[in-house]
N, C-alpha and C positions, 0 to 999 in steps of 0.2 A: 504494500500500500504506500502509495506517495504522501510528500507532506501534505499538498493540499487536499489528499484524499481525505484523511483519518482530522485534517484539520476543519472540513467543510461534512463532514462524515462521522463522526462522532463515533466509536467503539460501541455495539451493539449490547456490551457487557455491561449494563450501566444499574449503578444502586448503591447502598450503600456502602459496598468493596470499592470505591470507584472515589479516590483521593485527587486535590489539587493544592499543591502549596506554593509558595514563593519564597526564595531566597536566595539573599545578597550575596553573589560573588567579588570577592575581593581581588579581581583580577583586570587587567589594562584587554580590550577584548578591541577587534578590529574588525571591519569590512572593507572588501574591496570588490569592487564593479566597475570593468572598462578602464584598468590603473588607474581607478582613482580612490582614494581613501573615504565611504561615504557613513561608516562608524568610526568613531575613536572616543571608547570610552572606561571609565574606571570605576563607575556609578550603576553598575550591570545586576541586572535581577535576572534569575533562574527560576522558570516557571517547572516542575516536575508533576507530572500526570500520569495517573495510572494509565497505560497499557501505549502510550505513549513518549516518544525520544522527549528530553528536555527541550527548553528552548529559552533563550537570551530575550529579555526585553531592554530595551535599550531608552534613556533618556530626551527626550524630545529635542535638548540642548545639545546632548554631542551626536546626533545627527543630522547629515548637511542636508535639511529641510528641501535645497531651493531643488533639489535634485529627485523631488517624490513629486507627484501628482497625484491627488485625491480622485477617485474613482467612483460609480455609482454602484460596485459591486458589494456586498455584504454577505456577512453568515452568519449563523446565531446555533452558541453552545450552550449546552444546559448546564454548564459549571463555572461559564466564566461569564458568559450574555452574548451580544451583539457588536461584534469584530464589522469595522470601517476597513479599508483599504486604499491604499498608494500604485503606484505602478513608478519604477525604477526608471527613469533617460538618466541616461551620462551622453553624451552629445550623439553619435546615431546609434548607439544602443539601449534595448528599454526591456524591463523586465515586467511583465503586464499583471499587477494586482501582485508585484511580489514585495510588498509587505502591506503590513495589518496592524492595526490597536486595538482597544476596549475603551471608550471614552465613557462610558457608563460601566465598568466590569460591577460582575454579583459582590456580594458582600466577601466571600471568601477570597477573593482574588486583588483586592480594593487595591495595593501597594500598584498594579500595573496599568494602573490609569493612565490612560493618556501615552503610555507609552509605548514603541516602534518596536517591531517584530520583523523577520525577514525570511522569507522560504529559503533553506540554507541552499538549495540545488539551485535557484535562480541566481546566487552570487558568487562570483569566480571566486575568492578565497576567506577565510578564516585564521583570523589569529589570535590566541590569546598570549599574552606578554610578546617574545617575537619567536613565536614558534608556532609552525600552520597546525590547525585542527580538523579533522576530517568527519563527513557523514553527520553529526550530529555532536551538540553541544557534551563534554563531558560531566557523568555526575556522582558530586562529589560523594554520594553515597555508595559509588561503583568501587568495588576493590580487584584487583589481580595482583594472584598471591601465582610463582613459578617455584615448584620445589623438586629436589630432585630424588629418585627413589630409584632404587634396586628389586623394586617390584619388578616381578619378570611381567611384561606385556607380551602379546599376540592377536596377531590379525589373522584370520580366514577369508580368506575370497576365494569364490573359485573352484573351491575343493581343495585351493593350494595357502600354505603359510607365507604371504605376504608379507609378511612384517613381525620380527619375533627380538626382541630386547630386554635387558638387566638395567640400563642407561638410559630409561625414560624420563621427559621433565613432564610435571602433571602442572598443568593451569589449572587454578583456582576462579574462575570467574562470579563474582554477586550474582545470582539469579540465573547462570544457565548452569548446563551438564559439566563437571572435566573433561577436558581433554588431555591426551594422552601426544606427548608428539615425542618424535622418536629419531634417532641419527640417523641419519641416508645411510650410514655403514650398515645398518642393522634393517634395512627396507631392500627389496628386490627390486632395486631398481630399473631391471632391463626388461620388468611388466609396468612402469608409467613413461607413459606419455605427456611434455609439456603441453597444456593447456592455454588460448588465450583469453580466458576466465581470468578476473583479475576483481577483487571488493575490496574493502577498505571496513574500517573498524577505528573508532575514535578512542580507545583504548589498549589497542595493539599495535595500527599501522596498515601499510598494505600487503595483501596476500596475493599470492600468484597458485595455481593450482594444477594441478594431473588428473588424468585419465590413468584407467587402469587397464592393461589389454593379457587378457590370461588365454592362450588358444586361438577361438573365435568367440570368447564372450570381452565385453569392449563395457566397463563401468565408468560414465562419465562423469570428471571433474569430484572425484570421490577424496582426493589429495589437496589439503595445502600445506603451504609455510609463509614466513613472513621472513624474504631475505634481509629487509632491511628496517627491522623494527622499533618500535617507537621505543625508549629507556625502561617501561614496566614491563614490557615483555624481551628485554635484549636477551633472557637465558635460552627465548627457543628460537635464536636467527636460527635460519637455513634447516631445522628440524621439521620432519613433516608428522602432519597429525592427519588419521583419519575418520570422519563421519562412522562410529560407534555403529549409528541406527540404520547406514547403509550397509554395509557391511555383514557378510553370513556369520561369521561369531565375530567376537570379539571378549579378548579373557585378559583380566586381572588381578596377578595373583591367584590365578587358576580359575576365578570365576567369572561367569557369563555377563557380561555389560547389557543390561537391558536399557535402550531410549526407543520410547515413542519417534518416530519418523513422519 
């Protein structure tokens, strides 16, 4: 789902499991659109929402106003009200309805009155202090913990052992499954294939991805790694980890990794 999906679209799971808070980031955070700088600010608030990425609201004052145009487009959430919208020109490029406010928000939300939002894909880049940020705002309540373990791991695909190690580093991720990524030395490599699959992750960095070719069965993009990873995850550069829930088994410490897929 895009941002303007789940933002004009609202998460169908809604009730009272269905949280929204606000809070102050103490960080110098940027925009850039068409090289021009049209955020630069220190005064940033962090919208977090259940089942939804965070998102930056930014002060009316440090951004360069003259560069939005007010729009007749609107949408209206049931947590926060009724979002106004801009559309981005920097001289012949325009980004259409890519930012939003709440000039009335509900009472829970009250601290982001008034203030500027931005579809993060509509805007060529993100920084906070002077280091780019990818996919979505990070949150501070996210952890990655890399540990490393002499659990023997294995992989099956295939009816073949794909992947068997003593020299696993396990990721620790807030809210999703571990992962298991494991040294090329100890992966069969001459069954993947590079892939030109490529994601990105604001807490890891960017991933590059394989195929796996066992025979003639051909499992796609079932591999990644993150060659050049962001500092909380530097322990697993160049280590490839594989989709648990794709995969025919998958064992740790002898037993069977179950994930839903």
């Amino acid at each position: 789902m895009s941002a303007r999906q789940s933002k004009e679209n609202p998460h169908p799971q809604q009730g009272p499991a269905h949280r929204v808070e606000v809070v102050p980031i103490p960080k110098r955070v940027r925009v850039l659109f068409n090289q021009e700088t049209i955020v630069d600010s220190t005064q940033v608030l962090l919208l977090r929402e259940t089942y939804l990425p965070p998102v930056y609201y930014f002060p009316p004052q440090d951004v360069r106003m003259e560069w939005l145009q007010r729009t007749d487009h609107s949408s209206r959430c049931p947590f926060k009200g009724e979002a106004a919208y801009w559309s981005v020109t920097v001289r012949e490029r325009s980004a259409e309805n890519g930012a939003w406010s709440y000039p009335e928000p509900l009472e829970q939300v009250v601290p982001i009155k008034n203030h500027i939002a931005f579809y993060w894909d509509k805007m060529d880049a993100w920084y906070e202090e002077d280091e780019p940020v990818f996919v979505h705002p990070c949150d501070p309540y996210v952890r990655i913990d890399v540990r490393e373990s002499f659990r023997p791991v294995r992989v099956v695909l295939g009816g073949k052992v794909v992947a068997e190690t003593r020299r696993a580093r396990f990721l620790f991720e807030t809210g999703l499954p571990t992962r298991y990524y494991i040294p090329q030395e100890d992966v069969q490599m001459d069954w993947l294939e590079p892939s030109e699959t490529h994601t990105a992750c604001p807490y890891k960095g960017k991933a590059s991805y394989w195929s796996v070719r066992i025979g003639d069965q051909y499992f796609k993009d079932l591999v990644w790694s993150y060659p050049d990873p962001l500092p909380e995850a530097s322990q697993v550069k160049n280590y490839l980890a594989f989709y648990q829930e794709k995969v025919e088994a998958f064992y740790v410490d002898g037993e069977l990794q179950r994930i839903s897929g």
